[in-house]
mmJSON file of the N, C-alpha and C atoms, coordinates in Angstrom:
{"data_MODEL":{"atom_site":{
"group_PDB":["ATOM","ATOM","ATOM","ATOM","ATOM","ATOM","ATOM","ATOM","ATOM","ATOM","ATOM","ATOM","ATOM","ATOM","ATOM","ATOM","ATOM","ATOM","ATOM","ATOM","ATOM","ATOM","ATOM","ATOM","ATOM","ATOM","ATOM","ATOM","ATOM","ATOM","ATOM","ATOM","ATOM","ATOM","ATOM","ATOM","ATOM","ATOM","ATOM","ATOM","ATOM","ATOM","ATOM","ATOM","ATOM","ATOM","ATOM","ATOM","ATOM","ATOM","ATOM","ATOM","ATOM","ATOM","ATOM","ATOM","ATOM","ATOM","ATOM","ATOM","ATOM","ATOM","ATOM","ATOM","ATOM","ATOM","ATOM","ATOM","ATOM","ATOM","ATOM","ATOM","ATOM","ATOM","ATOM","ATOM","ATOM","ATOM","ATOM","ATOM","ATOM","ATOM","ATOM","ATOM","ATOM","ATOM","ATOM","ATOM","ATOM","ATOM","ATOM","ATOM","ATOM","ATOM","ATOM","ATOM","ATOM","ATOM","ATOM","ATOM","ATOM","ATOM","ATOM","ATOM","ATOM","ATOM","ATOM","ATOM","ATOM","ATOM","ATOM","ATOM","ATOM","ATOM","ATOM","ATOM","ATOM","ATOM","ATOM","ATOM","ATOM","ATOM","ATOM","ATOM","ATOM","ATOM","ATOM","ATOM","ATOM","ATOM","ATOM","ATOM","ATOM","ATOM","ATOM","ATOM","ATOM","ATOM","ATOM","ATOM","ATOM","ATOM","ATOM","ATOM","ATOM","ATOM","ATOM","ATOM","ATOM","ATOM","ATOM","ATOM","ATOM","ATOM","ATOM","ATOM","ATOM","ATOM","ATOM","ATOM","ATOM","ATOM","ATOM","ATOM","ATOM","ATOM","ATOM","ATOM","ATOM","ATOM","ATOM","ATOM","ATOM","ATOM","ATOM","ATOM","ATOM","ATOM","ATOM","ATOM","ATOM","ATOM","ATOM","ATOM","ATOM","ATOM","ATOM","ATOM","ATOM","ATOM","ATOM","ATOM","ATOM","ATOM","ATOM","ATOM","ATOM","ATOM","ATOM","ATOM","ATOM","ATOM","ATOM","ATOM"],
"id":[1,2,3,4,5,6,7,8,9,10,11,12,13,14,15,16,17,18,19,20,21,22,23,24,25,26,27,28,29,30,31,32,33,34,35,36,37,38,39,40,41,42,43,44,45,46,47,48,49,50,51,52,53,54,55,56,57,58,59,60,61,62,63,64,65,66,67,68,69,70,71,72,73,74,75,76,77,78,79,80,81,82,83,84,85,86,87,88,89,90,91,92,93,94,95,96,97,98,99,100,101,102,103,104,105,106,107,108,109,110,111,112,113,114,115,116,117,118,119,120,121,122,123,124,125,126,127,128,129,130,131,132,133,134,135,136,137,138,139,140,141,142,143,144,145,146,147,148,149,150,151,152,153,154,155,156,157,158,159,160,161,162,163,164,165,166,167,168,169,170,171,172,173,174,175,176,177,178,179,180,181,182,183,184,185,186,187,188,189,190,191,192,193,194,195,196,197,198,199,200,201,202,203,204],
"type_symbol":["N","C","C","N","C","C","N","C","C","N","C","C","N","C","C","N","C","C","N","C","C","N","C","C","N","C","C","N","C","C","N","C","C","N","C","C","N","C","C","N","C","C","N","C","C","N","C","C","N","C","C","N","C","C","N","C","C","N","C","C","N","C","C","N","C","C","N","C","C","N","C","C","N","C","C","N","C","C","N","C","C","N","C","C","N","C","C","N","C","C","N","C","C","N","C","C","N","C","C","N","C","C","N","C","C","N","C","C","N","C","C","N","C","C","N","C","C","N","C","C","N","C","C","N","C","C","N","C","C","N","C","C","N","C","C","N","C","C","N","C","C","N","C","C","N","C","C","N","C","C","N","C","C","N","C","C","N","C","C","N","C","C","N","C","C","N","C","C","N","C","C","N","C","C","N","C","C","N","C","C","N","C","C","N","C","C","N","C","C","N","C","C","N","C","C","N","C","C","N","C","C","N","C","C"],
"label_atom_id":["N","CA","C","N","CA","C","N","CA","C","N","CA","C","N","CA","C","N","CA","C","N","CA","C","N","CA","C","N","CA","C","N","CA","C","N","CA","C","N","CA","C","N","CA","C","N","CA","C","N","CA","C","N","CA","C","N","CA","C","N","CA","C","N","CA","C","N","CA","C","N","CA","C","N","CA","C","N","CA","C","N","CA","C","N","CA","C","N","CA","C","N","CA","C","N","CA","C","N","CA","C","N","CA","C","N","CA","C","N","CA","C","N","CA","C","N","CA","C","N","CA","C","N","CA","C","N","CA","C","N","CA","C","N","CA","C","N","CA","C","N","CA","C","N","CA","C","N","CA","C","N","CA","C","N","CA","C","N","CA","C","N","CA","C","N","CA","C","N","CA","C","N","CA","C","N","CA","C","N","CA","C","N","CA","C","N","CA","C","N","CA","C","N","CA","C","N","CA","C","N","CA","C","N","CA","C","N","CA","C","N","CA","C","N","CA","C","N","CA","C","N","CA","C","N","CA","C","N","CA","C","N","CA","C","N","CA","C"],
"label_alt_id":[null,null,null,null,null,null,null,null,null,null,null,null,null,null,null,null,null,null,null,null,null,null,null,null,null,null,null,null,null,null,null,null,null,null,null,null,null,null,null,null,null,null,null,null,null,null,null,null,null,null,null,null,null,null,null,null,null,null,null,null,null,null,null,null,null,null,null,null,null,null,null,null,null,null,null,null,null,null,null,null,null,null,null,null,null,null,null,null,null,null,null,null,null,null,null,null,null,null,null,null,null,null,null,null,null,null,null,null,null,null,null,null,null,null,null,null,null,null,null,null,null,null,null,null,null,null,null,null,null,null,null,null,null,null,null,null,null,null,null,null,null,null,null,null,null,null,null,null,null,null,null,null,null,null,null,null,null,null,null,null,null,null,null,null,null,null,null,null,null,null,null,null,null,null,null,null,null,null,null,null,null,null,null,null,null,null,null,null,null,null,null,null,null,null,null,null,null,null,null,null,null,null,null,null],
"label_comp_id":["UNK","UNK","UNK","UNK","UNK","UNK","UNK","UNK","UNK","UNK","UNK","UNK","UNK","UNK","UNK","UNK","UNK","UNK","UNK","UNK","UNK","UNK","UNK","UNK","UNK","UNK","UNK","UNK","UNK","UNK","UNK","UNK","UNK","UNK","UNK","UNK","UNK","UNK","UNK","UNK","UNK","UNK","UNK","UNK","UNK","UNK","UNK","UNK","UNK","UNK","UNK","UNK","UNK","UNK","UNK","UNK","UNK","UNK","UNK","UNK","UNK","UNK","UNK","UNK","UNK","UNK","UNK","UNK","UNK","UNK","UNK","UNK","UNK","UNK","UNK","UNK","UNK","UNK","UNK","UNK","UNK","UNK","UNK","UNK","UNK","UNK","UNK","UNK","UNK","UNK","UNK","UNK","UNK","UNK","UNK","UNK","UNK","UNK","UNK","UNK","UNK","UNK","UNK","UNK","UNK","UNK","UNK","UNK","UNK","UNK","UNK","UNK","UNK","UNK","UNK","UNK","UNK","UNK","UNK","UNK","UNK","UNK","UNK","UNK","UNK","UNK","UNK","UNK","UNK","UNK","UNK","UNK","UNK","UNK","UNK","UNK","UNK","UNK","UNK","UNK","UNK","UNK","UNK","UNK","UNK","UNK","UNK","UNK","UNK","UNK","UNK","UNK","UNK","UNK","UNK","UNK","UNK","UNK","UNK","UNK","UNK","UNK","UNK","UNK","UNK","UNK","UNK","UNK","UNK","UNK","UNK","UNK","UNK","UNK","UNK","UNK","UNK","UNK","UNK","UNK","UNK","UNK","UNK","UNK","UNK","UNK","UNK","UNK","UNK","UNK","UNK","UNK","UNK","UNK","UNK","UNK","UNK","UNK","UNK","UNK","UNK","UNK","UNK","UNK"],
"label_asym_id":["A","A","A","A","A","A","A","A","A","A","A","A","A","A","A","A","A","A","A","A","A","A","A","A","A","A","A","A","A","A","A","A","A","A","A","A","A","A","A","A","A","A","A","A","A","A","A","A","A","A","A","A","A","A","A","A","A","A","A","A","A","A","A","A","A","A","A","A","A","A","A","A","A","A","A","A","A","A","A","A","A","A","A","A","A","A","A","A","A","A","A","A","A","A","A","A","A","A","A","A","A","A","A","A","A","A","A","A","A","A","A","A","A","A","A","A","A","A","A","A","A","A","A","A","A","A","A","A","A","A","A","A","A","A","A","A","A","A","A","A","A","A","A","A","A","A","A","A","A","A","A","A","A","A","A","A","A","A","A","A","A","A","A","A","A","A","A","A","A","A","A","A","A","A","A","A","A","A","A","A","A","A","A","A","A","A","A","A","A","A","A","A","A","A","A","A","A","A","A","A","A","A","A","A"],
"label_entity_id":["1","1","1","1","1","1","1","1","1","1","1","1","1","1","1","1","1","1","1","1","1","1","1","1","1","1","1","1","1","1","1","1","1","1","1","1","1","1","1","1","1","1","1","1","1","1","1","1","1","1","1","1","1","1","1","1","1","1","1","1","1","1","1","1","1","1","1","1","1","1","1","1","1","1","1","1","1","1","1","1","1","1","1","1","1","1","1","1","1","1","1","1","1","1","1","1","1","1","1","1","1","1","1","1","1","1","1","1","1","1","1","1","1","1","1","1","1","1","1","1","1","1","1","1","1","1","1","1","1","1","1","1","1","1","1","1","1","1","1","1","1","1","1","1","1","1","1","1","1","1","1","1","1","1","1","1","1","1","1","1","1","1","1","1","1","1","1","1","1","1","1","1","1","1","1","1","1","1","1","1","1","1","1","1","1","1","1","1","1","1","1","1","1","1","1","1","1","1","1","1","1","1","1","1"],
"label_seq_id":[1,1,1,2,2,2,3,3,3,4,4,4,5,5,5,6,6,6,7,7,7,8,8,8,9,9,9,10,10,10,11,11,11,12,12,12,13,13,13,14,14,14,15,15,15,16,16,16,17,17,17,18,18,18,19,19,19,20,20,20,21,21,21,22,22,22,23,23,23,24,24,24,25,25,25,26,26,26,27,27,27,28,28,28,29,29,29,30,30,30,31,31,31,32,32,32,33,33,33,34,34,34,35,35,35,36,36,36,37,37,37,38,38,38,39,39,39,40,40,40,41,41,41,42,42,42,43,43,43,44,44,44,45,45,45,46,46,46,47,47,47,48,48,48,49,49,49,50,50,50,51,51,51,52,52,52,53,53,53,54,54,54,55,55,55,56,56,56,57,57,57,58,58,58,59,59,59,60,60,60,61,61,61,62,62,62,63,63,63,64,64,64,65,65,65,66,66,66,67,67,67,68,68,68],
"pdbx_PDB_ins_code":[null,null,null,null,null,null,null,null,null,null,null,null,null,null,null,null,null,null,null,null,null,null,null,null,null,null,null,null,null,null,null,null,null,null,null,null,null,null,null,null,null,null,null,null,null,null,null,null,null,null,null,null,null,null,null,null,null,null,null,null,null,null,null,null,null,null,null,null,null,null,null,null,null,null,null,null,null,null,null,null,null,null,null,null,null,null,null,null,null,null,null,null,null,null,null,null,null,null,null,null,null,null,null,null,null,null,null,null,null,null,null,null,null,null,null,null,null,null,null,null,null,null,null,null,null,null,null,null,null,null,null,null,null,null,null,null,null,null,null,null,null,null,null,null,null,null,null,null,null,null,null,null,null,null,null,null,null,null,null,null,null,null,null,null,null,null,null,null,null,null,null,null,null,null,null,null,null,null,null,null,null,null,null,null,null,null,null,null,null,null,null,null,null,null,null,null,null,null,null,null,null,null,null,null],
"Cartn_x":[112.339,111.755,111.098,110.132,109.275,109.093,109.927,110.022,108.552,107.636,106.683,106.999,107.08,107.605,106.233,106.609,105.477,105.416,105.673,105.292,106.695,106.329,108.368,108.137,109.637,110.116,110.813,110.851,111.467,111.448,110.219,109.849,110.903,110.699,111.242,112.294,113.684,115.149,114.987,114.405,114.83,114.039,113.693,113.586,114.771,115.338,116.348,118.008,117.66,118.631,118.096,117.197,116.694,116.402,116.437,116.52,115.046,114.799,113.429,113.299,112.297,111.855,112.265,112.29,112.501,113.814,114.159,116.147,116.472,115.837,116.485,116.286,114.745,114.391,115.747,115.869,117.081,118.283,118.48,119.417,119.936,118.976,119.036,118.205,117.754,117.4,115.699,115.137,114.056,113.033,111.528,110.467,110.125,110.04,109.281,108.32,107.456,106.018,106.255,107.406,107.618,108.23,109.26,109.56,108.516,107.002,105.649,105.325,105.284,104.363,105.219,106.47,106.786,106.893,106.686,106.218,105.232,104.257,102.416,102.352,103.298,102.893,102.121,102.669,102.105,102.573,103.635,104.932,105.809,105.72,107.658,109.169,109.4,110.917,111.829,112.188,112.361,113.916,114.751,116.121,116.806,117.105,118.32,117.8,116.481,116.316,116.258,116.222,116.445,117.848,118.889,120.427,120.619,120.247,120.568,120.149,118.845,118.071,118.913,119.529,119.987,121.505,122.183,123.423,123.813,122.409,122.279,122.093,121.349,120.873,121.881,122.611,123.189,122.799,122.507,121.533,121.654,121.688,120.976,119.687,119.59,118.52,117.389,117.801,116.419,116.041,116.844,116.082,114.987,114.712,113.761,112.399,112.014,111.055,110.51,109.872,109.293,109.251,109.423,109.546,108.67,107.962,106.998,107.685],
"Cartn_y":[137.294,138.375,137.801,138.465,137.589,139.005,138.459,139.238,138.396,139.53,139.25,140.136,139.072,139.712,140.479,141.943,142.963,142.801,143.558,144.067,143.89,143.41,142.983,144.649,144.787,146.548,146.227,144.961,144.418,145.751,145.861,146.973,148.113,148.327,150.311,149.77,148.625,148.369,148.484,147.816,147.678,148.756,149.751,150.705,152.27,152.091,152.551,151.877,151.327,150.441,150.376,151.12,151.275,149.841,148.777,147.413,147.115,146.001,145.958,144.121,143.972,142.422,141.727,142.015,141.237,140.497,141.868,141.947,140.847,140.779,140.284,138.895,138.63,136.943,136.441,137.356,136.527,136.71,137.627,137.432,136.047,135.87,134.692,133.15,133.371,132.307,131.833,132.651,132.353,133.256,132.55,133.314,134.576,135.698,136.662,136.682,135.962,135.692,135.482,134.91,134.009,135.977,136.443,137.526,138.173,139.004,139.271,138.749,137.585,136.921,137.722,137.644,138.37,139.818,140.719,141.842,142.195,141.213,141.338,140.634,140.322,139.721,138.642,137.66,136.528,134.85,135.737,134.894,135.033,134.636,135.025,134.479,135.441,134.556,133.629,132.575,131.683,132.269,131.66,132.617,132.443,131.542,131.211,132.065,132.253,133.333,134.491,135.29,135.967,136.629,136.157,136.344,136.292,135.46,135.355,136.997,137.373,138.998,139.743,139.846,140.67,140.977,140.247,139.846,140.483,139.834,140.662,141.696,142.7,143.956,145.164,144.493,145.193,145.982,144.859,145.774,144.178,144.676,143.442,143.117,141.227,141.029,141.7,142.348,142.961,143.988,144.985,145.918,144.862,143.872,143.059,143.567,143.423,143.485,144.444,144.668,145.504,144.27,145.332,143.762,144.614,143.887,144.195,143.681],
"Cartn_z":[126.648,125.888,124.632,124.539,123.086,122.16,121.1,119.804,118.631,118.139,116.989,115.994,114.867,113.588,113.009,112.604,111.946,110.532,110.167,108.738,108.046,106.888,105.977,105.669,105.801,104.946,103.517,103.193,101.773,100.787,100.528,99.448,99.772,101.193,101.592,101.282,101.476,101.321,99.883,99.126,97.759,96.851,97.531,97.115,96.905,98.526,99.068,97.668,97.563,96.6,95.07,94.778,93.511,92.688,93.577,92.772,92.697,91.733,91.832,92.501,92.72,93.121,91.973,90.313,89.587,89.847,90.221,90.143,90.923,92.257,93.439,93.362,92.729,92.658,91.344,90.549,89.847,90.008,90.76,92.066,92.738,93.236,94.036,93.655,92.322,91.578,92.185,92.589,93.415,92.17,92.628,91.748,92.076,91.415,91.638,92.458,92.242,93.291,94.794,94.262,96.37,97.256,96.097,97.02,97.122,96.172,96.171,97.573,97.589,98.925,100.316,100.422,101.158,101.677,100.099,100.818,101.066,100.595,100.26,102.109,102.82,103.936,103.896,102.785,102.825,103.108,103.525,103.847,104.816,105.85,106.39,105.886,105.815,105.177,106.204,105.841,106.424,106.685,107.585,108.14,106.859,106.649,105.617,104.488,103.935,102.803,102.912,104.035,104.813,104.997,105.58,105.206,103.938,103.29,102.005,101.283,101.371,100.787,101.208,102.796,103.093,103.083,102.416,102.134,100.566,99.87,98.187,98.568,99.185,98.958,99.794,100.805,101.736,102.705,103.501,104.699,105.902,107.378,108.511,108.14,108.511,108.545,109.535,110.47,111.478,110.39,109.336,108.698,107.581,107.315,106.876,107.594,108.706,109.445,110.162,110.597,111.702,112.577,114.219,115.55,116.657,116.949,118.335,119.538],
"occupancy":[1.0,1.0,1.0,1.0,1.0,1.0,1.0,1.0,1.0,1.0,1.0,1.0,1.0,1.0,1.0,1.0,1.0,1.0,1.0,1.0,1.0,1.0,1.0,1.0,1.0,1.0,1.0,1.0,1.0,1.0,1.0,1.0,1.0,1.0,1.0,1.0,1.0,1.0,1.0,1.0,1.0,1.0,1.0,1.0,1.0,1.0,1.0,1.0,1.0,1.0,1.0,1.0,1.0,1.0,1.0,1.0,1.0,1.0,1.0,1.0,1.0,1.0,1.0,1.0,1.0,1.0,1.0,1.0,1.0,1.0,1.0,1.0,1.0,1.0,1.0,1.0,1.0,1.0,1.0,1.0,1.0,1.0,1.0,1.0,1.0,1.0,1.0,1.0,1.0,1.0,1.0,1.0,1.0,1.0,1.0,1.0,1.0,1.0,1.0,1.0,1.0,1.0,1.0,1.0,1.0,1.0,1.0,1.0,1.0,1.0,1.0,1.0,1.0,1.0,1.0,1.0,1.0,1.0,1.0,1.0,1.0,1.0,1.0,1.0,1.0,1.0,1.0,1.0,1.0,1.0,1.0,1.0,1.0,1.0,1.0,1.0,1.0,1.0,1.0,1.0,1.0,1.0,1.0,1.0,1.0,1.0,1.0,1.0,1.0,1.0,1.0,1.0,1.0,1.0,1.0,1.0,1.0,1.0,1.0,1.0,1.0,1.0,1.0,1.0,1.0,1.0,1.0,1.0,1.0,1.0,1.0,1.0,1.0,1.0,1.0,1.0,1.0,1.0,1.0,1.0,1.0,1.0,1.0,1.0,1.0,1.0,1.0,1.0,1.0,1.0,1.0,1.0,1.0,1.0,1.0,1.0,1.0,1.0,1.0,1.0,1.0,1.0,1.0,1.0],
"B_iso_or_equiv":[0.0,0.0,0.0,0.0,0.0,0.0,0.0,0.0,0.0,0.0,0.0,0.0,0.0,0.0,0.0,0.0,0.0,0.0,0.0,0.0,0.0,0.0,0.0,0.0,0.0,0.0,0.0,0.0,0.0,0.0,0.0,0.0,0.0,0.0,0.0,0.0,0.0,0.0,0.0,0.0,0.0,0.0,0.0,0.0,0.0,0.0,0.0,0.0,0.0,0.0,0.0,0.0,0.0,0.0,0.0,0.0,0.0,0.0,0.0,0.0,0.0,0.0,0.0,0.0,0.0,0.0,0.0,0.0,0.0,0.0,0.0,0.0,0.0,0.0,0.0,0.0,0.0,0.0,0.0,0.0,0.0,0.0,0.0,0.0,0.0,0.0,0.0,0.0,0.0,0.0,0.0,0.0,0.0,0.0,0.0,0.0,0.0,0.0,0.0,0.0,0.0,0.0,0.0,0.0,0.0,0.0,0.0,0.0,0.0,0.0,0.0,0.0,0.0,0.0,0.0,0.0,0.0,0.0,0.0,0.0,0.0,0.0,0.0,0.0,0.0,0.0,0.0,0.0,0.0,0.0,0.0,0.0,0.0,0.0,0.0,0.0,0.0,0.0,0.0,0.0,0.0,0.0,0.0,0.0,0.0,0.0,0.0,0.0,0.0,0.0,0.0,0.0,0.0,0.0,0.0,0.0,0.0,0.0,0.0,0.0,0.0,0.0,0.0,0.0,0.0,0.0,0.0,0.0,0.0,0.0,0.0,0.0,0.0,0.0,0.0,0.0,0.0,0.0,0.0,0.0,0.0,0.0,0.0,0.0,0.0,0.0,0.0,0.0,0.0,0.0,0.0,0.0,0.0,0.0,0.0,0.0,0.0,0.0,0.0,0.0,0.0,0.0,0.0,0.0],
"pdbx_formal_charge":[null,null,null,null,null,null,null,null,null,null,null,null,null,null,null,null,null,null,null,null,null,null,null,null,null,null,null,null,null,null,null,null,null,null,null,null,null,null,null,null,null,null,null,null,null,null,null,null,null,null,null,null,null,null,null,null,null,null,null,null,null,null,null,null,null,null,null,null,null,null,null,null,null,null,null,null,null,null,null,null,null,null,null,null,null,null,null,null,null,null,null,null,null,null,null,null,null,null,null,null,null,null,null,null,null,null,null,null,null,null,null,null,null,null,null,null,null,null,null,null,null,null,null,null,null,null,null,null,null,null,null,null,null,null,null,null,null,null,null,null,null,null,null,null,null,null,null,null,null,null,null,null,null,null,null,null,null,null,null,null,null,null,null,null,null,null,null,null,null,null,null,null,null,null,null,null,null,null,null,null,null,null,null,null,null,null,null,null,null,null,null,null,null,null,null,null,null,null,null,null,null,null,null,null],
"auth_seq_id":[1,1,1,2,2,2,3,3,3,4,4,4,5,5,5,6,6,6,7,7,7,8,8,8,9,9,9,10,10,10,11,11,11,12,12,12,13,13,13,14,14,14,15,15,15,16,16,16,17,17,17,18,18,18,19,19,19,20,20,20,21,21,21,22,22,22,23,23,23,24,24,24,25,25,25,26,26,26,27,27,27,28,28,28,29,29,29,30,30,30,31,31,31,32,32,32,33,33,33,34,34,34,35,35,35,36,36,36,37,37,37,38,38,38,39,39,39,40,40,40,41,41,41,42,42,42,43,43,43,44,44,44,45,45,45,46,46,46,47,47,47,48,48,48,49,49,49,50,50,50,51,51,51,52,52,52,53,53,53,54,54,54,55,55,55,56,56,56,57,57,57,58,58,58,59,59,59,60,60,60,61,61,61,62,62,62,63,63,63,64,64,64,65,65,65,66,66,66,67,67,67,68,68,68],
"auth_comp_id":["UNK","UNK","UNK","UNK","UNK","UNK","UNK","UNK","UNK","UNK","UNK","UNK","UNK","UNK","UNK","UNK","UNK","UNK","UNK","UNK","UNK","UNK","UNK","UNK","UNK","UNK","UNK","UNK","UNK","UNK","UNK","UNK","UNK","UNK","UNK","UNK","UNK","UNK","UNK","UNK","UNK","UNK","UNK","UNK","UNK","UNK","UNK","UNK","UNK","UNK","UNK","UNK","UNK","UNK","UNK","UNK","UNK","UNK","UNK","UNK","UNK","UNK","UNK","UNK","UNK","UNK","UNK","UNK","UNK","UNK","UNK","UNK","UNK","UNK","UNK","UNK","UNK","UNK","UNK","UNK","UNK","UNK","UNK","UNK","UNK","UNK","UNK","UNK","UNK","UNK","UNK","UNK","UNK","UNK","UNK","UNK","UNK","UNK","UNK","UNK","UNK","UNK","UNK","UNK","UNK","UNK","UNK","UNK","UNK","UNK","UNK","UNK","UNK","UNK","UNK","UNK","UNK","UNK","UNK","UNK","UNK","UNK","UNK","UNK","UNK","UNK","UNK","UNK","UNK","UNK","UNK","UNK","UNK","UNK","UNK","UNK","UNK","UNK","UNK","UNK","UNK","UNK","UNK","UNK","UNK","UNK","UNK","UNK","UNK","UNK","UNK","UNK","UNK","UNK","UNK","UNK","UNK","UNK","UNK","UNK","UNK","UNK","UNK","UNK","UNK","UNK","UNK","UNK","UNK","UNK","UNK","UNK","UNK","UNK","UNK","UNK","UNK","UNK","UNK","UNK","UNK","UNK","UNK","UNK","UNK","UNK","UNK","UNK","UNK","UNK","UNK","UNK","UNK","UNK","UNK","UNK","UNK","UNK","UNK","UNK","UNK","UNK","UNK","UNK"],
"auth_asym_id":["A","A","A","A","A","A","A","A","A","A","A","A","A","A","A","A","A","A","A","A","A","A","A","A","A","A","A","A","A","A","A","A","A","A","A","A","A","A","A","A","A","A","A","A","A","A","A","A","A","A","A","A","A","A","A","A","A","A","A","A","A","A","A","A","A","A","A","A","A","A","A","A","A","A","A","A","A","A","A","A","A","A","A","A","A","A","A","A","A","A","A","A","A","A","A","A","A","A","A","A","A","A","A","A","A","A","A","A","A","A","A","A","A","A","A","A","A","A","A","A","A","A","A","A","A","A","A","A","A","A","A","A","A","A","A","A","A","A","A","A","A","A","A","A","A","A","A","A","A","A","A","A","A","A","A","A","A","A","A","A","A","A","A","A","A","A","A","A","A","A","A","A","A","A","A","A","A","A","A","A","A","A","A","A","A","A","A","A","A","A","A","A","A","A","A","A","A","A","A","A","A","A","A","A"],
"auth_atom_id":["N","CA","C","N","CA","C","N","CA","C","N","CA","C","N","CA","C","N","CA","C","N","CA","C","N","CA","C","N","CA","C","N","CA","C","N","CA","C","N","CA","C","N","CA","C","N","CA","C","N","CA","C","N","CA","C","N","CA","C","N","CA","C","N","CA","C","N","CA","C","N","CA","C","N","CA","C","N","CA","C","N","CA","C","N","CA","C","N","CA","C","N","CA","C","N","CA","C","N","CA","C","N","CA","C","N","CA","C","N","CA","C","N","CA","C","N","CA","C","N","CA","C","N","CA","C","N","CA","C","N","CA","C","N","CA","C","N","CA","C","N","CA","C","N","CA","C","N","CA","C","N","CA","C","N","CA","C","N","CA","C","N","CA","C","N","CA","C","N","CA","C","N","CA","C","N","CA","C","N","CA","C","N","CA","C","N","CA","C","N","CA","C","N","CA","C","N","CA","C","N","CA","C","N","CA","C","N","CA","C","N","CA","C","N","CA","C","N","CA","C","N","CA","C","N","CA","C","N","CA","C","N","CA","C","N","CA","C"],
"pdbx_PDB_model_num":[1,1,1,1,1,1,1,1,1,1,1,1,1,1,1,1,1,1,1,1,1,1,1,1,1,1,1,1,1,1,1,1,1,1,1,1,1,1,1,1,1,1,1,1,1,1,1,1,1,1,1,1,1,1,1,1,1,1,1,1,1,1,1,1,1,1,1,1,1,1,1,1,1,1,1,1,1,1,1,1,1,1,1,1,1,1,1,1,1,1,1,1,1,1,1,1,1,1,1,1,1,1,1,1,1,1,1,1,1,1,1,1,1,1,1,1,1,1,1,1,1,1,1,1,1,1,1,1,1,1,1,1,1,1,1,1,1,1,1,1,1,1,1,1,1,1,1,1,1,1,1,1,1,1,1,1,1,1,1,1,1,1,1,1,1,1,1,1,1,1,1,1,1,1,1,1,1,1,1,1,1,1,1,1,1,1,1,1,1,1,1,1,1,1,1,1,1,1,1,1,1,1,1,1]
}}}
């Protein structure tokens, strides 16, 4: 079965969680911009940063993504 990763839902979770991107990059010690690139879809998040987002925010990594 071949799974293609869609659109990040980053924004809709950490919206749902009232947190902001600032929050989360110093959260997890990462730049603002890099999480940007990821909801701007300019990025995929690599797994390990990935568990990691979704571990801070409280949510599975599949709610990260949209999957075709």
């Amino acid at each position: 079965m071949k799974v293609t990763i869609g659109r990040c839902l980053l924004a809709e979770r950490l919206a749902e969680r009232g947190m902001s991107r600032e929050k989360l990059a110093a959260d997890l010690r990462m730049r603002p911009e890099r999480i940007g690139d990821y909801i701007d879809n300019k990025r995929i998040m690599p797994l390990k940063t990935a568990v990691a987002i979704a571990r801070t925010i409280g949510c599975n990594t599949e709610e990260l993504y949209e999957f075709e």
